[in-house]
C-alpha positions in Angstrom: 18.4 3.1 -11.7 15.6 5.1 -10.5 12.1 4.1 -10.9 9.3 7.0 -10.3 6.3 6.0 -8.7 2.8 7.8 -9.6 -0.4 8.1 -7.8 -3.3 8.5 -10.2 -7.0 8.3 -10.8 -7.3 6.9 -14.1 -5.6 9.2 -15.9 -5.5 12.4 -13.5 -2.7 12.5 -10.8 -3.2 12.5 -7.5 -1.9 14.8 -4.5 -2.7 14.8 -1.1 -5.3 17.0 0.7 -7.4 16.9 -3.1 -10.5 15.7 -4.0 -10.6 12.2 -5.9 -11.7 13.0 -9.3 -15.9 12.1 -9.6 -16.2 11.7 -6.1 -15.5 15.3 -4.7 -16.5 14.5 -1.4 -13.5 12.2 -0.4 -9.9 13.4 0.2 -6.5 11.6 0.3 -5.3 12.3 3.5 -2.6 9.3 3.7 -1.4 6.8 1.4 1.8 4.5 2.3 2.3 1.1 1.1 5.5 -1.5 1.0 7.0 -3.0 -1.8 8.9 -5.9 -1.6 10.7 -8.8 -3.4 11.7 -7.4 -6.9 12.1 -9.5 -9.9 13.4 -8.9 -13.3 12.8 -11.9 -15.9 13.2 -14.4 -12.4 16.1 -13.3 -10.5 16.2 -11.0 -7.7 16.6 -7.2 -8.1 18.4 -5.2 -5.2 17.3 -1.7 -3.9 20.2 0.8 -2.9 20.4 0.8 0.8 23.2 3.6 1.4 21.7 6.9 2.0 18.1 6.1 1.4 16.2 6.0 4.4 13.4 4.3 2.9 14.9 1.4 1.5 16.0 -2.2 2.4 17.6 -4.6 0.3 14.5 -6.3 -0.3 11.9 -3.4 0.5 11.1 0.1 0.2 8.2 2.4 1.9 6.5 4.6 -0.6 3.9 7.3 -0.7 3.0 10.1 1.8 0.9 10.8 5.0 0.2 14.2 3.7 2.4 16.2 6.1 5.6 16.0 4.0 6.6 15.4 0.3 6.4 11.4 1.2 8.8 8.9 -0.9 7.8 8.6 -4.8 10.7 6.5 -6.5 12.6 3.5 -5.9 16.6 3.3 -6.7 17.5 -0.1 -7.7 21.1 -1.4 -8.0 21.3 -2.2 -11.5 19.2 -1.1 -14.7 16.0 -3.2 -15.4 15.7 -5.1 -18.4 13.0 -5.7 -20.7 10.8 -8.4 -20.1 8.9 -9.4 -16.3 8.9 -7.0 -13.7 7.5 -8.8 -10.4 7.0 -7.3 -6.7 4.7 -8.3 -3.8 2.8 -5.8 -1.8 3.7 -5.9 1.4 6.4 -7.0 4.2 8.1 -10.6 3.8 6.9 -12.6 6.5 10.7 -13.0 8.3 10.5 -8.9 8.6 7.0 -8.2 9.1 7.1 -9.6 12.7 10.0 -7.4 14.5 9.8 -5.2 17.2 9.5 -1.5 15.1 12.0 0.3 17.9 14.7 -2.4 16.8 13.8 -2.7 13.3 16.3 0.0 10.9 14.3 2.4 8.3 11.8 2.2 7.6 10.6 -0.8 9.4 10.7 1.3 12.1 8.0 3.5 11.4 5.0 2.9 14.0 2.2 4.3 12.1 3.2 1.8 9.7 2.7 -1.1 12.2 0.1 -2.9 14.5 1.2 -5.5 16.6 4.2 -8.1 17.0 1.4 -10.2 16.3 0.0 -9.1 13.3 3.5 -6.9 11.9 3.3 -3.9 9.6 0.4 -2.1 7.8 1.3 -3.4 4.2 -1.1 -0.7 2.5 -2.6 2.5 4.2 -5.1 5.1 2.6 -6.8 7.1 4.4 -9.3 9.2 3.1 -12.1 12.0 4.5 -15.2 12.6 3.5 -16.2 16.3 3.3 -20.3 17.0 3.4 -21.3 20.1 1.8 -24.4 20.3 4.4 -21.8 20.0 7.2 -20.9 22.9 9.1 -17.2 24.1 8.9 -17.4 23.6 12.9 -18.3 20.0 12.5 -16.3 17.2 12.4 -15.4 15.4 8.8 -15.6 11.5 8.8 -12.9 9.7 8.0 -12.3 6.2 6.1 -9.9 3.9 6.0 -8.2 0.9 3.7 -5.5 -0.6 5.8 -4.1 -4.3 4.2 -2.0 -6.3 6.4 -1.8 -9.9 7.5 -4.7 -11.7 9.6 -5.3 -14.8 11.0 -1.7 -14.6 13.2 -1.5 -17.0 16.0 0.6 -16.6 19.4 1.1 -16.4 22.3 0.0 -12.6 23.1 -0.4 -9.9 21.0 3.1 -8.9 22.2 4.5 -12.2 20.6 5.7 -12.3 17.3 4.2 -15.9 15.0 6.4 -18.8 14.1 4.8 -19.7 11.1 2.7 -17.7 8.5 -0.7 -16.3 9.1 -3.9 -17.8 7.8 -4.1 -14.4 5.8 -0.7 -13.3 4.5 -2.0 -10.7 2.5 0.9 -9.9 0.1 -0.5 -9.6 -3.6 2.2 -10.6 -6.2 1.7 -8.2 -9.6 4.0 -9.4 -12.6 4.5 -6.8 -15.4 5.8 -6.8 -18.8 8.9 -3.8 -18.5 9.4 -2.2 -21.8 11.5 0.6 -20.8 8.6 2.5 -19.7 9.1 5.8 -17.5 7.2 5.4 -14.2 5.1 2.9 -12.8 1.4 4.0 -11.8 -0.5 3.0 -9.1 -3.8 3.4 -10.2 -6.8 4.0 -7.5 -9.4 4.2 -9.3 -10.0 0.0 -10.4 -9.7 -0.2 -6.3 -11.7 2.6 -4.9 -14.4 4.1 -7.4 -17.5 1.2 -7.1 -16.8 1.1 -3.3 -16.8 4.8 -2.4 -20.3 5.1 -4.6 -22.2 2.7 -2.1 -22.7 4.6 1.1 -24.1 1.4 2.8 -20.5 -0.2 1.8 -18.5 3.0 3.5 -20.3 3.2 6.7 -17.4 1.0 7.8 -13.8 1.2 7.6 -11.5 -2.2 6.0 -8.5 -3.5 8.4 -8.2 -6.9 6.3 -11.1 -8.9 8.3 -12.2 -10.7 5.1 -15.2 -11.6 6.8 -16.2 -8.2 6.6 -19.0 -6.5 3.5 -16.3 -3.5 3.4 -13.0 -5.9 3.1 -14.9 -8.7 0.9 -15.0 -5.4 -1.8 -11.8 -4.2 -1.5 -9.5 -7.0 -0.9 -9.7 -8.5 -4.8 -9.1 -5.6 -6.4 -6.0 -4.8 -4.2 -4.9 -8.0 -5.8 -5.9 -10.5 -2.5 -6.6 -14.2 -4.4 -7.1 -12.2 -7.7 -5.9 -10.4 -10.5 -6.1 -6.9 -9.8 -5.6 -3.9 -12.2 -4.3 -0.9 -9.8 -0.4 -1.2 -10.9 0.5 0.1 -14.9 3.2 1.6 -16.4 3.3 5.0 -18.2 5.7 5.6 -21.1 
């Protein structure tokens, strides 16, 4: 079965390299995220591995980083049935921490990863802000949301953890499955409020929670809350 994926703004769709709908100024220049641990009414649900590059058993890397068509759909082994639809975003803590030249696709992407230490960028958007009283030779500024674990102890950056950061960082979203069509990843509950503050946006999010910036973001992505940026669409 395959499942489409959608990037939207309320009820607009995204692309990259376009303006976010009410807030013309920011672009989506790069949006990847994992997806991991599928559930169907409790029990495990399998992702094909054969032939898809961006799949694991257990994971699959989604979106775009604006220089290619990106990855919009997961192909699961079997049909889903109605009822609960669960998945966590983000790596599983026995992947998360491997070495990304001997890790297979697509845990072996590097802009996708920070250090053995901390593992793999679970969620990256990037975004830049384009000021009309800018000249065309000046530089746009950039912004970034990039979720991952924190808190990771060892010995070195170099070193991966044996035990599970103080922040894992891996929002679980449960969903009733009806039979819909595509499931929508919805910015706008995550994004709209924070972009609006200037103050807020001076500063970039890389999952410190003790940061202004991150102490926004991180519930609505779903971080020790409920969060509403996942829906279906018949």
């Amino acid at each position: 079965m395959t499942l489409p994926i959608k990037l939207m703004w309320g009820e607009q769709e995204l692309n990259c390299n376009q303006a976010l709908p009410e807030l013309p100024q920011w672009r989506l220049e790069n949006i990847q995220f994992y997806l991991s641990q599928f559930k169907n009414n409790g029990r495990p649900i399998y992702l094909v591995q054969d032939g898809h590059l961006t799949q694991q058993k257990n994971l699959a890397l989604l979106g775009s980083d604006c220089r290619s068509d990106g990855q919009w759909q997961i192909v699961f082994e079997h049909t889903l049935e109605p009822g609960e639809f669960s998945f966590n975003l983000g790596v599983p803590f026995k992947q998360n921490h491997q070495a990304p030249l001997k890790s297979q696709s697509p845990l072996n992407q590097s802009d996708m990863f920070w250090t053995w230490q901390m593992g793999h960028k679970f969620f990256r958007l990037d975004l830049t802000k384009h000021e009309s009283k800018k000249r065309e030779t000046e530089p746009q500024t950039g912004w970034q949301f990039h979720l991952g674990s924190t808190g990771c102890k060892s010995a070195s950056v170099m070193r991966a953890p044996t035990k599970e950061c103080d922040h894992p960082n891996r929002p679980k979203f449960t969903l009733t499955y009806q039979g819909d069509n595509s499931l929508v990843l919805d910015l706008a509950p995550l994004l709209s409020e924070t972009l609006n503050n200037q103050k807020i946006t001076q500063d970039s999010c890389m999952s410190d929670p003790h940061t202004l910036i991150c102490r926004e973001l991180l519930p609505r992505i779903g971080i020790n809350s409920s969060s509403e940026i996942w829906r279906w669409q018949s």
